[in-house]
C-alpha positions as CSV (number, residue, x, y, z in Angstrom):
1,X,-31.3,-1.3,-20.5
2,X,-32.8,-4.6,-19.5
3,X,-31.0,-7.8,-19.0
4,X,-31.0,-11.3,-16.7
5,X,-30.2,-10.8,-13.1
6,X,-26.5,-12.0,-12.6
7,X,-25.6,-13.2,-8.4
8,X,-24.7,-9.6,-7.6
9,X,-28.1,-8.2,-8.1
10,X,-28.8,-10.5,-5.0
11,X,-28.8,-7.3,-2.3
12,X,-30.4,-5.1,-5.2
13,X,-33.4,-7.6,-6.0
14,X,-34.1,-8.3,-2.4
15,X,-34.4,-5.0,-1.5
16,X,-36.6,-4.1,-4.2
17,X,-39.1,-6.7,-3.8
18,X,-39.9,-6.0,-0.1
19,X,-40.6,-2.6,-1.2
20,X,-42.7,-4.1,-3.7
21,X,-44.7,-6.2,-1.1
22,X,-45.3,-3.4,1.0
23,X,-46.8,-1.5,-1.5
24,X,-50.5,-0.9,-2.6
25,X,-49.4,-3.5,-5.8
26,X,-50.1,-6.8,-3.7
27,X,-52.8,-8.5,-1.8
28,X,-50.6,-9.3,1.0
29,X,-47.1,-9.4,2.4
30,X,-45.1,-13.1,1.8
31,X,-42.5,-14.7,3.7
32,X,-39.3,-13.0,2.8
33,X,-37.8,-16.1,2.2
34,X,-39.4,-16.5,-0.7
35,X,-37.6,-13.7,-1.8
36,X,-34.3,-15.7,-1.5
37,X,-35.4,-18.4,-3.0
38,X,-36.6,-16.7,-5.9
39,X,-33.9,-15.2,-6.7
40,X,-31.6,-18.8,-5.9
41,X,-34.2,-20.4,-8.5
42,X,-33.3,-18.1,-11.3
43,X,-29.7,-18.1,-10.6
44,X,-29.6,-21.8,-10.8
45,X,-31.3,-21.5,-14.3
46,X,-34.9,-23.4,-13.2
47,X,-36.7,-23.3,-16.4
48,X,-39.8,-22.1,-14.9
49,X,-38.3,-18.2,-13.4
50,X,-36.8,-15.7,-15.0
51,X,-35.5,-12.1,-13.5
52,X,-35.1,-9.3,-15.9
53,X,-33.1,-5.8,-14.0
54,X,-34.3,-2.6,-15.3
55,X,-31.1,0.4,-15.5
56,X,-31.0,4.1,-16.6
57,X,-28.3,6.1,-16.1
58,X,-26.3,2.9,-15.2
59,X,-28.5,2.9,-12.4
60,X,-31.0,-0.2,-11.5
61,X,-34.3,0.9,-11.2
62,X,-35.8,-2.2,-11.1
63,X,-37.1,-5.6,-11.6
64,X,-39.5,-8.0,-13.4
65,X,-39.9,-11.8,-12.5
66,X,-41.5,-14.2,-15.5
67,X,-43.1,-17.4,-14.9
68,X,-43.4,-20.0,-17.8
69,X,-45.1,-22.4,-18.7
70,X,-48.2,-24.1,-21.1
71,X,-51.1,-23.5,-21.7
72,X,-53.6,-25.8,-23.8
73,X,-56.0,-23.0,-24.0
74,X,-53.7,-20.7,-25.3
75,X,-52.1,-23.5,-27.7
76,X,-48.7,-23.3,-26.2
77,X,-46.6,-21.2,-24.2
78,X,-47.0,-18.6,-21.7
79,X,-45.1,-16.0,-20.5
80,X,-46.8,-14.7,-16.8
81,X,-45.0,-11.5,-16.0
82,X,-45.1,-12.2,-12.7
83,X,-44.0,-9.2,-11.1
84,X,-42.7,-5.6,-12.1
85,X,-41.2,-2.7,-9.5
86,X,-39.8,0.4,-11.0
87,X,-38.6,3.3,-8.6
88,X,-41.3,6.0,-8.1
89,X,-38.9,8.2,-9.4
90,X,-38.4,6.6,-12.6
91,X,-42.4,5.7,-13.4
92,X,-44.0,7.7,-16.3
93,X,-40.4,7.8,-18.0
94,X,-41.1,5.0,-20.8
95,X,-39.3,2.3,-18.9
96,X,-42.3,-0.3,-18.7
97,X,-43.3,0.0,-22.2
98,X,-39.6,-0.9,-22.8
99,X,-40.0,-3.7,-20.6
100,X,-42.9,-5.1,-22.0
101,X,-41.4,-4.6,-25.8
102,X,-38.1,-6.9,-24.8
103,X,-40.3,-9.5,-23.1
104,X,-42.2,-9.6,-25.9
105,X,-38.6,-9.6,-28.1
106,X,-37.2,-12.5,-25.8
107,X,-40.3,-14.9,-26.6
108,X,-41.7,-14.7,-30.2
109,X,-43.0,-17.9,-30.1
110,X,-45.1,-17.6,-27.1
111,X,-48.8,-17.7,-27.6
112,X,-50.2,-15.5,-24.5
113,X,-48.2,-13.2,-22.1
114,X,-50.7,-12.7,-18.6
115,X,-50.4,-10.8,-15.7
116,X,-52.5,-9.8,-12.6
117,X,-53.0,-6.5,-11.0
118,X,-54.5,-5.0,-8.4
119,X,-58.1,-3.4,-9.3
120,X,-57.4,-0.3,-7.7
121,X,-53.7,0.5,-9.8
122,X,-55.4,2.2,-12.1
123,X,-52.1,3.8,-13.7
124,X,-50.4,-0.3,-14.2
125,X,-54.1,-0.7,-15.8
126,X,-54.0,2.1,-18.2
127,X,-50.3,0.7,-19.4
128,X,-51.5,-2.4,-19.6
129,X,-54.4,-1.4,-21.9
130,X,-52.5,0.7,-24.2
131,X,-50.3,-2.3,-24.5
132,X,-52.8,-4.1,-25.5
133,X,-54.1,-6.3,-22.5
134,X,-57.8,-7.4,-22.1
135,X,-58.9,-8.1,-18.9
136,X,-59.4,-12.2,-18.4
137,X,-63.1,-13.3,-17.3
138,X,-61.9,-15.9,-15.3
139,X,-61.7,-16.2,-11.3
140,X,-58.8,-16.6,-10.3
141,X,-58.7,-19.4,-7.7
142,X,-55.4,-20.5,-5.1
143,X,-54.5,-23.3,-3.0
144,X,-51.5,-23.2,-1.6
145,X,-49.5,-26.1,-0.4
């Protein structure tokens, strides 16, 4: 089952997202208060951040975090899957397929769904593919504020 994060996922959330920043699946670590903040932006219904919970077995197993927004390029909107974690023991089991097919359920009318991964998870990669991701020729370039 997939559905929004509710206030008491709070404990659940945080927890699996420092796992997820001390894993091989990120660049570097973040302040953990962004974390919080997250999480706060979602609950109060920002516009721009959604979390999705991930259960089996009436279990959580995990998380994704969209980002929306516009895109000229893409001639509307689009959905950046910002973030998945699902438990080690629960990879391999279907789960992010299913995750990918609600996303794309929740938002028909967007025109481009992105995400970034790390060049060395080759197993997120191969997903990814058979789902139907290209890889984007652009260089990705930061500033942050």
């Amino acid at each position: 089952m997939i559905r929004d994060a509710i206030p008491s996922d709070r404990q659940t959330f945080i927890s699996m997202v420092r796992e997820f920043y001390s894993s091989g699946a990120v660049l570097k670590p973040i302040d953990p208060n962004y974390f919080e903040a997250t999480f706060d932006a979602a609950m109060n219904q920002s516009p721009f951040v959604r979390i999705l919970m991930i259960e089996s077995d009436e279990k959580t197993i995990g998380y994704a975090i969209l980002a929306l927004t516009y895109s000229n390029e893409a001639g509307g909107m689009v959905v950046l899957i910002e973030e998945i974690q699902i438990d080690k023991a629960y990879r391999g089991g279907g789960h992010g397929g299913r995750l990918f097919d609600f996303i794309e359920q929740e938002y028909p009318d967007a025109k481009r769904f992105r995400l970034e991964v790390c060049a060395d998870n080759t197993k997120a990669i191969d997903l990814y593919k058979r789902l139907g991701y290209k890889v984007f020729d652009y260089v990705q370039m930061v500033k942050d504020a």
